[in-house]
C-alpha positions in Angstrom: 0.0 0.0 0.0 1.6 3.1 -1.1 0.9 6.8 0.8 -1.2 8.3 -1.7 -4.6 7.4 -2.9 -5.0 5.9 -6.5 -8.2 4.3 -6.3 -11.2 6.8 -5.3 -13.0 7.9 -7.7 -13.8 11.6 -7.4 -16.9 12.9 -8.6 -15.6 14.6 -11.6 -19.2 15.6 -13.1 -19.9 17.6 -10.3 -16.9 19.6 -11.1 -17.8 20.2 -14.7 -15.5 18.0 -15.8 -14.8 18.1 -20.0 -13.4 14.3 -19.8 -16.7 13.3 -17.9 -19.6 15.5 -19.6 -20.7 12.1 -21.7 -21.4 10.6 -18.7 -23.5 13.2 -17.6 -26.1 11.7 -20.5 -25.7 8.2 -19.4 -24.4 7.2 -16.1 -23.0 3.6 -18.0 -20.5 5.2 -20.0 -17.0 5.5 -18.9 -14.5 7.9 -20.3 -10.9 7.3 -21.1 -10.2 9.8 -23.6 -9.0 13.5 -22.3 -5.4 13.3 -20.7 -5.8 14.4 -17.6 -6.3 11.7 -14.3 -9.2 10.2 -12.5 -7.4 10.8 -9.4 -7.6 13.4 -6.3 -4.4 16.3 -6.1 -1.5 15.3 -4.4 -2.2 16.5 -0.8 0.9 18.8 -0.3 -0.7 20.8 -3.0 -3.5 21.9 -0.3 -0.4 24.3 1.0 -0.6 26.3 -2.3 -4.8 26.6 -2.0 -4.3 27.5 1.8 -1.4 30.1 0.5 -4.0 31.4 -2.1 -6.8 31.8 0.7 -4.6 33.5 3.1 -4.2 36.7 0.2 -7.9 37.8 0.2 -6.8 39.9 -2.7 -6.5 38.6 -5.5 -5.3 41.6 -8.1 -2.7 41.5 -11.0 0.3 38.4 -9.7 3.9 38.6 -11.0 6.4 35.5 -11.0 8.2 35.5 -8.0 11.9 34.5 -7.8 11.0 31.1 -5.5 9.1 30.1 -8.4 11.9 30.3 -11.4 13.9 28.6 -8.6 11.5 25.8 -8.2 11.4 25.7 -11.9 15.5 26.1 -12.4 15.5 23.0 -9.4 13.0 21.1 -11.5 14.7 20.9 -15.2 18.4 20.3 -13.3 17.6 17.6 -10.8 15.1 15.8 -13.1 16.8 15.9 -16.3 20.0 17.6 -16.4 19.1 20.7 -17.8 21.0 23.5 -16.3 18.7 26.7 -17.4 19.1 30.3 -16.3 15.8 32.4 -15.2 16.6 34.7 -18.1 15.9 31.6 -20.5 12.3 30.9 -18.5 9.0 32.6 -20.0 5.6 31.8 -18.3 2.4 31.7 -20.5 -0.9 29.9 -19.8 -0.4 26.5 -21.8 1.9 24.5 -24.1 -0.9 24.7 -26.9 -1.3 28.8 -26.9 3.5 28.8 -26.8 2.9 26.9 -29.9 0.8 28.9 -31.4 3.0 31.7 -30.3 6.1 30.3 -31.6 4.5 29.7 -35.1 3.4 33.5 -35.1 6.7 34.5 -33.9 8.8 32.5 -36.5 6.9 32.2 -39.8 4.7 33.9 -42.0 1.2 33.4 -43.3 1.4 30.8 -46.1 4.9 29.6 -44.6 5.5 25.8 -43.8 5.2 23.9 -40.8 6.2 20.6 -40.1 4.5 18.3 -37.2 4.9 14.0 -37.3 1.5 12.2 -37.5 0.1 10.9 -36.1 0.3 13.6 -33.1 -1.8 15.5 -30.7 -4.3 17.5 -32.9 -4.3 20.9 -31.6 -0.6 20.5 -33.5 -2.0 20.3 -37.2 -4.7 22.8 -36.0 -2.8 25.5 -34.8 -0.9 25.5 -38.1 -4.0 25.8 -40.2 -5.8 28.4 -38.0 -3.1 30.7 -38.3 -2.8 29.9 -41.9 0.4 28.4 -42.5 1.0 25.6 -44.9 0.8 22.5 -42.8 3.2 19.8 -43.7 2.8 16.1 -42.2 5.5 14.1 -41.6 4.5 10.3 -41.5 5.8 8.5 -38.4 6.9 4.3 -39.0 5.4 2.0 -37.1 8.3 -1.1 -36.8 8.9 -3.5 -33.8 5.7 -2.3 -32.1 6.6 1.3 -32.0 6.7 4.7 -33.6 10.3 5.4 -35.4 10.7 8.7 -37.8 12.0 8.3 -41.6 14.9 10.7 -41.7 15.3 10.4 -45.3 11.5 11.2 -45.7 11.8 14.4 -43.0 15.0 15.5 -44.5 13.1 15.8 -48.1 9.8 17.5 -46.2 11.9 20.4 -44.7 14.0 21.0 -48.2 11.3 20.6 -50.4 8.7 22.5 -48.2 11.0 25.3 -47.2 9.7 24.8 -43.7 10.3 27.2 -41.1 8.6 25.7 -38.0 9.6 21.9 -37.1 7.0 21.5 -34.2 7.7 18.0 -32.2 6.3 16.3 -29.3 8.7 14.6 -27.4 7.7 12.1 -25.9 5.3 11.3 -28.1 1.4 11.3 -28.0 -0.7 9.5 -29.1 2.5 6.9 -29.2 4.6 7.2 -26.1 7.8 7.2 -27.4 10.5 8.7 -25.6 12.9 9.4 -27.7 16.6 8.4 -28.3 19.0 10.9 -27.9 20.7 10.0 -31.3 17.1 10.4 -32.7 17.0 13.6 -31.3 20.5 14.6 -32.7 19.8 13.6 -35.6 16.4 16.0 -35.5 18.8 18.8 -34.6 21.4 18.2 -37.0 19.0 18.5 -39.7 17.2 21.8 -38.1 20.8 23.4 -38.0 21.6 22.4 -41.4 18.3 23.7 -43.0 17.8 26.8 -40.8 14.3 25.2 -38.8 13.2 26.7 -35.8 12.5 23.6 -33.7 9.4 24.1 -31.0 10.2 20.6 -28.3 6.5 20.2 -27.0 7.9 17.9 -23.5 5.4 18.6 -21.8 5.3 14.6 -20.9 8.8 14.9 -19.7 8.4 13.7 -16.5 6.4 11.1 -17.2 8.9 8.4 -19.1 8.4 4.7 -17.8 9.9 1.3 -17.2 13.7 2.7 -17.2 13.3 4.9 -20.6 15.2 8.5 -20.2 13.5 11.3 -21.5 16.8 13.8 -23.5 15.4 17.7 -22.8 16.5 19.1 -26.6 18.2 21.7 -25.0 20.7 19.2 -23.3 21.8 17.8 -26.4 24.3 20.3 -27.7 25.1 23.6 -27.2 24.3 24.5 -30.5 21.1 23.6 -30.6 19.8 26.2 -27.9 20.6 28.7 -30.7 17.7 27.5 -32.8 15.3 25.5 -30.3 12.3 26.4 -28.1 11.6 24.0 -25.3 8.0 23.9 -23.9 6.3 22.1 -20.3 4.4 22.7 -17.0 3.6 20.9 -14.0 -0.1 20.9 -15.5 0.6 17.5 -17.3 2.7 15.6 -15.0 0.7 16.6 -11.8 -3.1 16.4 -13.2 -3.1 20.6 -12.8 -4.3 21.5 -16.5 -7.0 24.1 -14.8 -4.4 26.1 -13.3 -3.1 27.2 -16.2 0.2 27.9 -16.5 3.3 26.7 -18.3 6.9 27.3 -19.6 8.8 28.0 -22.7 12.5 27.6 -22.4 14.3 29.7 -25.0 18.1 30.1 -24.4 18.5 32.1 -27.5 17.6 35.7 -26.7 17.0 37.0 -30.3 14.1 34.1 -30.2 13.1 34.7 -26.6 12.6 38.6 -27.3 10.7 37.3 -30.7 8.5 35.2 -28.7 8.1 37.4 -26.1 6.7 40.3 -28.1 4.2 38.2 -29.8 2.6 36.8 -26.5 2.4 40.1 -25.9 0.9 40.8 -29.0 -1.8 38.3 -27.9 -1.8 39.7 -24.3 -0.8 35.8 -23.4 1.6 37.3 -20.9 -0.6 37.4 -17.7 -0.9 33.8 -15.6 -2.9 33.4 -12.9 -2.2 33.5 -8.8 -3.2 29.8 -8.8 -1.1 28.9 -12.0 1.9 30.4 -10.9 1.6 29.0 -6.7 0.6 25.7 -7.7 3.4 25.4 -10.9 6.1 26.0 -7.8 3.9 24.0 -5.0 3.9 21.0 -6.9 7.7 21.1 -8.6 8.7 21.7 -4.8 6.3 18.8 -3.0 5.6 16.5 -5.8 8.0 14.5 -6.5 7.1 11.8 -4.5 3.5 11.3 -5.5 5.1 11.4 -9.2 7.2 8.3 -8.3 4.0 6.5 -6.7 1.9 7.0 -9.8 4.3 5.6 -12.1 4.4 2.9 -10.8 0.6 2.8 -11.3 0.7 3.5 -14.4 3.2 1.1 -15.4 0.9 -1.7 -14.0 -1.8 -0.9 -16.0 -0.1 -0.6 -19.1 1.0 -4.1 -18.5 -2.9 -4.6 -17.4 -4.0 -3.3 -20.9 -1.5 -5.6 -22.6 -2.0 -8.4 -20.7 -6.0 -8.2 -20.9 -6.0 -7.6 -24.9 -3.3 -10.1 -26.0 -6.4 -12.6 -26.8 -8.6 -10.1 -29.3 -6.9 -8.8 -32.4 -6.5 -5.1 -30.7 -2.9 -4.2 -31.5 -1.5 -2.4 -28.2 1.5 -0.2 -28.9 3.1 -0.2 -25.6 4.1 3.6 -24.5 7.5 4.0 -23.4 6.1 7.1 -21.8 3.0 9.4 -21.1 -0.5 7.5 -19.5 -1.6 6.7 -23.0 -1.9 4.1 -24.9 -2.8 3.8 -28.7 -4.9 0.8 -30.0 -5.0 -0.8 -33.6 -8.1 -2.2 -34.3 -7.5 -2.2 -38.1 -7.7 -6.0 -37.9 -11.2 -6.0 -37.8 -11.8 -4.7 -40.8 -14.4 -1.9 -39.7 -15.2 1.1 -41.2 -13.2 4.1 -39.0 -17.2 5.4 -38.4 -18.4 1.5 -37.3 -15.5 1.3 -35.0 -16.2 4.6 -33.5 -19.3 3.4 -33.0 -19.1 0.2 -31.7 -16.6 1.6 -28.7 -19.6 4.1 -28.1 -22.5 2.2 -27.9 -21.7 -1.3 -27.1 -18.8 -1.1 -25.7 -20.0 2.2 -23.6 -16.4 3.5 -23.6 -15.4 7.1 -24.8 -11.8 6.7 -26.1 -10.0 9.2 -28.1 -10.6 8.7 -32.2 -7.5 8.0 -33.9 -8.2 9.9 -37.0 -8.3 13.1 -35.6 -4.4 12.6 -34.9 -4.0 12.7 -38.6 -4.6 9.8 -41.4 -2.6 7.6 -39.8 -5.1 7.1 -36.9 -7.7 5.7 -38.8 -8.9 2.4 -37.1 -6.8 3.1 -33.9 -8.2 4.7 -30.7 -6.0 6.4 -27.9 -7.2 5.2 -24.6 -6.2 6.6 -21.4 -5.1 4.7 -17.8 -4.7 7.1 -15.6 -7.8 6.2 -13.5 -8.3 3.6 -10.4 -7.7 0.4 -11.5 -11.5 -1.2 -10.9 -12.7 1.3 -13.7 -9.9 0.1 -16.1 -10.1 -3.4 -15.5 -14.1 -2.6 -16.4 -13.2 -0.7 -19.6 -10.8 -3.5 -20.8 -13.9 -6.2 -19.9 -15.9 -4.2 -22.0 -13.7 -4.2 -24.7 -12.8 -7.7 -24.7 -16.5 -8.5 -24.9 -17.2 -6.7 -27.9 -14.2 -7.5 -29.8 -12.8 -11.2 -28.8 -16.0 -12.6 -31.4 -16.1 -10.0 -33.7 
């Protein structure tokens, strides 16, 4: 029995939760889509809500300096990144620094590179600010994702592009990774003049002995042309705080990003956001540990339970998600969505909208108490083992 609790259930409809409003219609369906957790705050985090009550006003905040310390701490002790507070700008979430850092650094009608399939706000952040979005197909070999390099090489010549936008570690596949994969991404940005945004925002969550590489750590030279992005938000299940990080070294690129969330007004965070970022990079840690070790069970859960249906299971080396291949069964993308829905009562994440490569896949999510899991994969099983 560890110290923290992974296996109540709060009552996330009450609390107006996005992930849960599907289960607001019908009280049978169980969702494990959104990636955030099914699980109650680590308790040390009450200190920063008891800090937050104690101010009684609660007017314009600034960063204070215990806060880029907690942050400087962080990126050293966890993975080796020795950053200066000069390097560290606040804004309110990875997503809105991307979109940022695609205003800052190309044009209208200018390229923009992403590897599908990926988290979609990626490929629609490029379109919505009209840039030319250019999909770089990941390879699925020995059960998981692996980039083409002669095939990115040829998008970023032939493209012109201007914006290289990766997720590392990777969602929907959990990959963490390699540094030589990593070098070899920054050796081509260098050569071919790409501004590289790193979305890590899963960097503290890599699993069974897998090391997640910050870009930055990689080689001097590639601070000169890279952008780092995280928070606290994804690691410690504190998306509503709002508030995250972009790591720029270079200051040509940090001023560069810097007038164009102000541009946006993107530059103000909130008292929470900014209390709760240090609270939890301060007093977290060891609830981190505990729930990887969770969620390192029930990834073996999911592939243990599934190994008898034909759902393929890519096995994440990283993140709380897991992405399914059900292209076996021979369904319409539509049909399968469908059958997950309404027989299966399950509300996974459709695979298509990660690009074309997710077509007949599903992302489904484990961080939640094991019971409601082990449920999900019974449903599953169920519907699919005779189908």
């Amino acid at each position: 029995m560890g110290k923290y609790d992974f296996t109540t259930l709060p009552d996330r409809i009450r609390t107006n939760s996005y992930k849960w409003q599907e289960s607001q219609k019908d009280a049978e369906v169980l969702p494990l889509w959104v990636a955030d957790m099914d699980f109650e705050v680590y308790p040390e985090f009450n200190a920063a809500l008891d800090e937050l009550r104690s101010y009684q006003v609660y007017g314009y905040p600034v960063a204070r300096e215990s806060l880029y310390q907690a942050v400087i701490d962080w990126e050293k002790e966890q993975h080796g990144y020795e950053v200066t507070k000069e390097a560290i700008v606040f804004i309110s979430g990875v997503v809105p620094a991307i979109g940022v850092a695609i205003q800052a650094f190309s044009k209208p009608g200018e390229a923009i590179l992403i590897n599908t399939p990926v988290y979609p706000p990626f490929a629609r952040t490029v379109t919505l600010n009209q840039r030319q979005l250019v999909t770089n197909s990941l390879v699925e070999r020995q059960g998981h994702f692996e980039i083409d390099f002669d095939q990115l090489e040829k998008d970023l010549v032939e493209q012109a592009v201007k914006v290289y936008v990766l997720c590392s570690p990777h969602n929907p596949g959990g990959r963490v990774w390699s540094e030589e994969e990593l070098r070899r991404i920054g050796d081509l940005c260098r050569k071919h003049g790409v501004i590289l945004v790193s979305d890590e925002i899963h960097q503290d969550l890599a699993l069974f002995g897998h090391k997640h590489h910050s870009f930055n750590t990689l080689s001097s030279d590639f601070k000169d042309f890279t952008i780092v992005l995280s928070s606290a938000t994804k690691t410690f299940n504190l998306a509503g705080i709002k508030n995250s990080f972009a790591l720029i070294e270079n200051p040509d690129l940090r001023a560069r990003f810097q007038k164009q969330v102000l541009a946006n007004n993107q530059h103000e965070i909130s008292t929470l956001g900014l209390l709760g970022t240090e609270n939890a990079f301060r007093e977290g840690l060891p609830w981190l540990l505990e729930f990887k070790e969770l969620v390192e069970k029930h990834v073996d859960l999911v592939s243990d339970r599934l190994k008898d249906t034909k759902i393929a299971v890519m096995k994440p080396e990283g993140t709380y998600l897991v992405w399914l291949d059900f292209s076996a069964y021979g369904l319409d993308h539509q049909d399968l969505l469908e059958k997950v829905r309404y027989e299966a009562k399950l509300v996974l994440n459709d695979g298509a909208t990660f690009g074309k490569e997710g077509r007949q896949h599903l992302r489904l999510n484990v961080a939640t108490p094991t019971r409601i899991l082990d449920e999900a994969l019974n449903r599953l099983v169920r519907v699919f083992e005779n189908t």
